[in-house]
C-alpha positions in Angstrom: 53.1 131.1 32.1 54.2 129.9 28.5 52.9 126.5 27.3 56.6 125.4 27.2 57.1 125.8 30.5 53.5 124.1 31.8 54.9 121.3 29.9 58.2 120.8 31.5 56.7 121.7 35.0 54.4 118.7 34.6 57.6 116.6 33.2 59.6 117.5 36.1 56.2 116.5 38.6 55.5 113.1 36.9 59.7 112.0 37.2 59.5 112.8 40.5 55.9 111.1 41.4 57.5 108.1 39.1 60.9 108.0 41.3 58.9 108.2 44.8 56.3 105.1 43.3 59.6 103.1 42.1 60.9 103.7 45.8 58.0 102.7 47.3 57.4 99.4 45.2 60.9 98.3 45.8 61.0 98.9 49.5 57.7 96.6 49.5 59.5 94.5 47.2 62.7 93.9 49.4 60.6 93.5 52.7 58.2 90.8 50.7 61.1 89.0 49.9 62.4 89.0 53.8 59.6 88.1 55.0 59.2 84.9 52.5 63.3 84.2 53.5 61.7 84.1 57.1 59.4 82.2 56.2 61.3 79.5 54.6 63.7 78.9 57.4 66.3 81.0 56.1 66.8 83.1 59.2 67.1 82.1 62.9 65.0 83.9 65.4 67.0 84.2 68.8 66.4 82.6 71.7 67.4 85.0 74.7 69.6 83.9 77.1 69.8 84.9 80.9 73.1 86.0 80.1 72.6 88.1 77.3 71.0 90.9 79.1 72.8 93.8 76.5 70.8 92.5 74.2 67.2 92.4 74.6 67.6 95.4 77.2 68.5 97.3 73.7 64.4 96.8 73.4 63.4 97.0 76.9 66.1 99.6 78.5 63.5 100.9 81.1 61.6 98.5 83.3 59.0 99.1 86.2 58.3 95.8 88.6 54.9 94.7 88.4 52.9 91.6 90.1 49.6 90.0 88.4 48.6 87.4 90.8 51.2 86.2 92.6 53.6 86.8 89.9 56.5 89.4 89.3 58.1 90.3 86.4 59.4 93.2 85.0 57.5 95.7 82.5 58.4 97.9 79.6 55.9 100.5 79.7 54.4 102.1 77.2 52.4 105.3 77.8 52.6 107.6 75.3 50.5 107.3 71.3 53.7 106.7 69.3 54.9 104.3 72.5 51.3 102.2 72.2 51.1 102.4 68.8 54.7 100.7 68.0 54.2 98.1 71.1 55.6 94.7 70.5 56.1 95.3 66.5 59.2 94.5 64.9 61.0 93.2 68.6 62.5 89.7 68.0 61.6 88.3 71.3 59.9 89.3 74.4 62.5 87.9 77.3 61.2 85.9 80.0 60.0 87.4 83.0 59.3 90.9 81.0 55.8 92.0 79.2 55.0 95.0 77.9 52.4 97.3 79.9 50.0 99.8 77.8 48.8 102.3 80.1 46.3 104.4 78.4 45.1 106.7 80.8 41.4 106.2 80.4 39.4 102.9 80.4 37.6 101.8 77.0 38.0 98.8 75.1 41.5 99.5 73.7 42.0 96.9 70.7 45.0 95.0 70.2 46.4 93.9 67.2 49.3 91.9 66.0 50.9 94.0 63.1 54.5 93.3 61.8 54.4 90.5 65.0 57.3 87.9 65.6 56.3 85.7 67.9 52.7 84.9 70.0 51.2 86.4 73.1 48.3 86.3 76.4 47.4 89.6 76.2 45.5 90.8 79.9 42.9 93.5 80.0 43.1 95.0 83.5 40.4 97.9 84.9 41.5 101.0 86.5 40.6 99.0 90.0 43.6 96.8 89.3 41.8 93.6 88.6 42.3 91.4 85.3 38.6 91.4 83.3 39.7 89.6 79.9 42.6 87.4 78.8 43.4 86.2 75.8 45.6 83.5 75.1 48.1 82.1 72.6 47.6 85.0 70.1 49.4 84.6 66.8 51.2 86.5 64.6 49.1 85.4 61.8 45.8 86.6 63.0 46.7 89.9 61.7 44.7 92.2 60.7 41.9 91.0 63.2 42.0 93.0 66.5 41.0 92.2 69.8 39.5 93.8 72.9 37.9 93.4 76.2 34.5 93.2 76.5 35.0 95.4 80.0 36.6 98.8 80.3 40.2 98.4 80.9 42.5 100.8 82.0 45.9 98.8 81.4 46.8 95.9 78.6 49.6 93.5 79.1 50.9 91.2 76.6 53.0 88.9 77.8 54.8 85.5 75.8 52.3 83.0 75.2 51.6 80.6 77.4 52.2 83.1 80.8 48.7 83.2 81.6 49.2 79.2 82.2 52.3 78.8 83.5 51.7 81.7 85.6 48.1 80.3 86.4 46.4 83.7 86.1 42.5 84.1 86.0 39.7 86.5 85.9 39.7 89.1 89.0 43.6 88.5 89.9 45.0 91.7 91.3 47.7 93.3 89.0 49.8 96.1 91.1 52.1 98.6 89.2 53.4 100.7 92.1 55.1 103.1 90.1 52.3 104.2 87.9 50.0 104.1 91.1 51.4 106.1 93.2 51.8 109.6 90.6 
């Protein structure tokens, strides 16, 4: 290979490593910018409505019944890596009487974080048993990047709107039943 063309082979390389760093700085840019707009005020977060079920079913389109204590509600499960790993991010709301249901398959510690979050949760650690053996409360959006985790092996996390656990008046050792997912 002649020096002439080394030189325009490396050209052509840094253009298109410069194009793909300009793209990437202004995508950061633009979503910087929305989140400061959102921060100022500039955009309304919406409040579901009982009537509005289109809507936020766009985010939850498939829901199992569950009971935790003597409470039912409706869960969006997510089972698979990609499903876990997305969770709550990005959703506007979390509609009442819904939370979303991580079944991971194997008990462990299973960390919880609140990355690209909108609003706060109770997040519930529950063992393979069925039994809630951690809660946490009132988690906000801006605790991100921390993480948090039961101290007891869980087999299922459910994060729910904050302020569930109360209202719902759930404790340590309340029985959670997911009959679908029990009985395959």
């Amino acid at each position: 290979m002649k020096t002439a063309e080394r030189i325009v082979l490396v050209a052509i390389l840094l253009v298109l490593l410069g194009g793909a760093l300009w793209f990437y700085l202004a995508y950061q840019h633009n979503r910087a910018e929305l989140r400061e707009a959102v921060a100022r005020g500039e955009f309304e977060i919406r409040t579901p409505t009982t009537s509005d079920d289109a809507e936020w079913k766009r985010y939850y389109p498939e829901l199992v019944p569950i009971t935790i204590g003597s409470t039912s509600v409706q869960a969006s499960v997510a089972d698979s890596l990609p499903e876990r790993i997305q969770g709550l991010s990005d959703t506007p709301y979390l509609p009442d009487g819904v939370v979303k249901l991580f079944a991971f398959g194997a008990e462990g510690e299973h960390s919880i974080w609140m990355k690209d979050m909108n609003y706060a949760l109770d997040i519930l650690w529950v063992s393979k048993a069925g039994n809630v053996v951690h809660i946490e409360e009132n988690i906000s959006p801006d605790t991100f990047p921390e993480s948090f985790a039961s101290p007891k092996p869980a087999w299922y996390v459910i994060e729910a709107n904050a302020g569930f656990v109360a209202s719902s008046s759930i404790k340590l050792g309340d029985s959670v039943r997911v009959p679908l997912l029990q009985s395959e």
